[in-house]
KOLLOTOR-253553 format. One record per residue (C-alpha): residue in three letters; x, y, z. Coordinates in steps of 0.25 Angstrom, whole numbers, plus 5000, padded with zeros to 4 digits. Example, Ala and Ser with C-alpha at 12.3 -4.5 7.8 and 13.67 -1.06 7.14 Angstrom:
// residues 2
Ala504949825031Ser505549965029
END
This chain:
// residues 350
Unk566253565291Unk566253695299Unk565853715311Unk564353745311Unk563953905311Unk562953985318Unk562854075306Unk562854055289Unk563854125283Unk563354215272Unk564554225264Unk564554065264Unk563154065256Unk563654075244Unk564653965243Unk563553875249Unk564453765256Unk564053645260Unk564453695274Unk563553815274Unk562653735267Unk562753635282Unk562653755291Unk561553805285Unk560753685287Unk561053695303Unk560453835300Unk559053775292Unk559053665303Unk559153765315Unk558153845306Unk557053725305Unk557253705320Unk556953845323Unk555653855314Unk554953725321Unk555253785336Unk554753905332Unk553653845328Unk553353775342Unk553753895350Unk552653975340Unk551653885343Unk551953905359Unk551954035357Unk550654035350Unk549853945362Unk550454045373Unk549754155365Unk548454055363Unk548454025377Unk548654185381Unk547554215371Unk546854115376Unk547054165391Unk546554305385Unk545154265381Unk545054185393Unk545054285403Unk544254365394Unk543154255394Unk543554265410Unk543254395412Unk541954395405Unk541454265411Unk541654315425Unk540854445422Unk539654335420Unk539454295432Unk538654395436Unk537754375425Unk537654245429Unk536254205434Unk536654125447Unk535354055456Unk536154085467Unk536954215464Unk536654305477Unk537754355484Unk538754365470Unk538954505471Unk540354495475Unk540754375465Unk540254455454Unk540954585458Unk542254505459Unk542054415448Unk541854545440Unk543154595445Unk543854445440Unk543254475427Unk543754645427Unk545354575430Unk545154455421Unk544654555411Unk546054645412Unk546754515414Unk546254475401Unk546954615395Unk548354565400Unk548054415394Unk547654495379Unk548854575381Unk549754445384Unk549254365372Unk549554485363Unk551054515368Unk551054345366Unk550654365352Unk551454475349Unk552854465357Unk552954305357Unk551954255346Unk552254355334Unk553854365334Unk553954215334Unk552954205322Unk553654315316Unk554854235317Unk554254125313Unk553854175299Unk554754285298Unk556254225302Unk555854065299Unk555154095288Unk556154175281Unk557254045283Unk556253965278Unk556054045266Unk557654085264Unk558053935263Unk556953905252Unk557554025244Unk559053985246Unk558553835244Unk557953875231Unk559353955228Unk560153855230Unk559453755222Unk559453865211Unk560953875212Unk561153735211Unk560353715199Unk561253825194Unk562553765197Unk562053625190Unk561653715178Unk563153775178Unk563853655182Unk563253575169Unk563953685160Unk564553605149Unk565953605148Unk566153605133Unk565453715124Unk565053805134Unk563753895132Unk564354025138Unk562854095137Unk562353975144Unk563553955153Unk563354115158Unk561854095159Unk562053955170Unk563254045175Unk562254155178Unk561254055185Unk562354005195Unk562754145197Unk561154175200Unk560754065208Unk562054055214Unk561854215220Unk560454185224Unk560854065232Unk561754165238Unk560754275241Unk559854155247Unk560754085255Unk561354215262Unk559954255264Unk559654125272Unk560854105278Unk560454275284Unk559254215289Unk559654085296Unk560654155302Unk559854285308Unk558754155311Unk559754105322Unk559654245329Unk558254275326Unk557654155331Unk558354175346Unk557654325345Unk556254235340Unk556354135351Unk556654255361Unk555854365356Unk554454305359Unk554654245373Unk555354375376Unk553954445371Unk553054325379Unk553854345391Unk553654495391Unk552154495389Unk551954385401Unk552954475410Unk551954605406Unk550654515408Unk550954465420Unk551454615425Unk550054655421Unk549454555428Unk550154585440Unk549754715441Unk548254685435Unk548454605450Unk549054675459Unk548454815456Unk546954775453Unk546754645460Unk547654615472Unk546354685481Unk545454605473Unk545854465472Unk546154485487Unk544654525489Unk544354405480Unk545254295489Unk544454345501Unk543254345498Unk543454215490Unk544054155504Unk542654225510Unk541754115502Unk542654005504Unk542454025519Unk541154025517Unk541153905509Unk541853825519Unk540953875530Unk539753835521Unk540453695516Unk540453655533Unk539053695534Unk538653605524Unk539653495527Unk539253505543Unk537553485536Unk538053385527Unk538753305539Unk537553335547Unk536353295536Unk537253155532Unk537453105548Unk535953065549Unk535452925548Unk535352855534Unk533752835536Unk533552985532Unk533952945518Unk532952825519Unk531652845513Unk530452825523Unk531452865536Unk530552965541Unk529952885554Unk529653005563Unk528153035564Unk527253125556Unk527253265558Unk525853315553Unk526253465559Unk527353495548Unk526853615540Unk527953605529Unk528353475522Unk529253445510Unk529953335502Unk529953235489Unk528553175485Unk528153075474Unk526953145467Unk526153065457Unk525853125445Unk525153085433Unk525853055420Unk524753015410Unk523152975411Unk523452855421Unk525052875423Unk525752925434Unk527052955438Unk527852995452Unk528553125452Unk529653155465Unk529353295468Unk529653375481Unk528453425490Unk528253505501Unk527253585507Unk526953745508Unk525853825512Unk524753725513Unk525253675498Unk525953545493Unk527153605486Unk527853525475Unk529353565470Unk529953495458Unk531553465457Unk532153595453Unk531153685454Unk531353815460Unk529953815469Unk528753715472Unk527253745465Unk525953685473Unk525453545472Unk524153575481Unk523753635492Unk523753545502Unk522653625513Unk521453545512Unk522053435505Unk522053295510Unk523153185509Unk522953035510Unk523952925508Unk523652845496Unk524152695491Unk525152725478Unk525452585471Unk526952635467Unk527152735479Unk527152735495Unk526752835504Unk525752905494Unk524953015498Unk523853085490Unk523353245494Unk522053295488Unk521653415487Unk520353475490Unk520053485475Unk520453335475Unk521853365468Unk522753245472
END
């Protein structure tokens, strides 16, 4: 055996050796490797372009949802001014941001994506096709030379001799024609697939180089003040925050450090102070349910004006239970509660 080529030798196509035949099966071998990693490296390629597109119509949404907030309508939204105003000019360089993201997923397409599915279905393709035909042709030829070597020694049929003659010559030409075809491809394949591997990391590398330039400049022409302004004033609330957390931390040390009878019902001992002109709290109101049923409802009371006020869980504001000028209060014996009390009121509402 020869010692193994990097190249198939055209003028050896037509004697179709069983040594050429061997060297060109290192060439179909090195041929079917290279289709199945191109394959992988396509389907990279084709998630770094999904995840840049991707990118792309995030910071679009980005830009739009920090534009919201302003239309938001927060309880407690006083004092927003200045998030809005800055959050608005988030979403103005998210916005151009979002241009350079577009312009990245579309050089990604067209300089990393597209040469390696044209190589792909252009180069791979045509091997693929090209040994079909020469498989074809040679099987053809083989036929051919079966019919020619099955020609009967004793009286020959010149007219069918020529005709089989004319066959091997045929098939034996388009063999030829076939397997120089092929064997052009596979060897320009062992160059063209270094400029296919190349050619679009060459192009994805470019495109991030020229992103990244323009985000540079997006940065440090635009928002260098800005982000700086930002940082500030962001540090500006923390500060804040912390001097607010001790507060609360100092009230909350404080509020725990008394004695656990305050969270004991009944731990009041101190007397009376009939003098008090505003009281509030939690009261058990009985409330009837049906013609002789009943029901106690744990409602917060408190007094206002000369009226008993009556505020249920989550409402904004209190509404009047009764005016309590002029009323009259009694304790009264309750059979399933203590500490009952009754008001009346001078139209004899109780």
């Amino acid at each position: 055996m020869p010692a193994v080529h990097h190249k198939l030798l055209l003028e050896e196509a037509l004697q179709d050796s069983p040594q050429t035949r061997s060297l060109l099966s290192v060439f179909e071998e090195d041929a079917g490797t290279l289709t199945n990693y191109t394959n992988q490296l396509l389907q990279s390629m084709q998630r770094v372009f999904g995840a840049q597109n991707e990118m792309a119509l995030a910071t679009e949404q980005l830009s739009k949802q920090l534009l919201e907030y302003e239309k938001q309508n927060f309880a407690l939204a006083k004092g927003d001014e200045e998030v809005i105003n800055t959050l608005q000019h988030f979403a103005k360089s998210v916005e151009e941001l979002n241009s350079l993201h577009n312009e990245l997923a579309t050089q990604i397409a067209d300089k990393m994506v597209f040469p390696m599915v044209q190589f792909r279905e252009k180069d791979l393709t045509e091997i693929s096709t090209l040994k079909e035909i020469f498989g074809i042709a040679s099987d053809e030829h083989e036929a051919a030379m079966v019919k020619y070597s099955r020609l009967p020694k004793k009286r020959e049929n010149e007219k069918v001799k020529a005709e089989v003659v004319r066959e091997v010559a045929y098939s034996r030409r388009k063999q030829h024609q076939a397997a120089m075809q092929y064997y052009c491809a596979l060897n320009a394949l062992q160059y063209r697939k270094k400029v296919a591997m190349l050619e679009p990391m060459l192009g994805f590398t470019h495109a991030q180089v020229h992103f990244f330039k323009k985000g540079m400049e997006l940065v440090s022409k635009k928002m260098d003040s800005f982000l700086s302004s930002v940082s500030s004033m962001n540090r500006s609330i923390e500060s804040q925050l912390e001097v607010e957390a001790e507060v609360m931390r100092s009230s909350q040390r404080e509020l725990l450090s008394v004695d656990d009878t305050v969270y004991m019902p009944d731990h009041d001992r101190v007397p009376v102070n009939r003098a008090l002109i505003q009281k509030a709290g939690y009261l058990n109101i009985r409330n009837k349910t049906g013609l002789v049923t009943t029901a106690w409802d744990r409602l917060f009371f408190f007094t206002q004006g000369g009226n008993l006020m009556c505020q249920p869980r989550g409402a904004v504001a209190g509404g009047m239970v009764l005016d309590l000028d002029n009323s009259s209060v009694m304790a009264v014996e309750c059979e399933d509660r203590r500490y009952c009390f009754q008001i009346t009121s001078p139209n004899g509402k109780t």
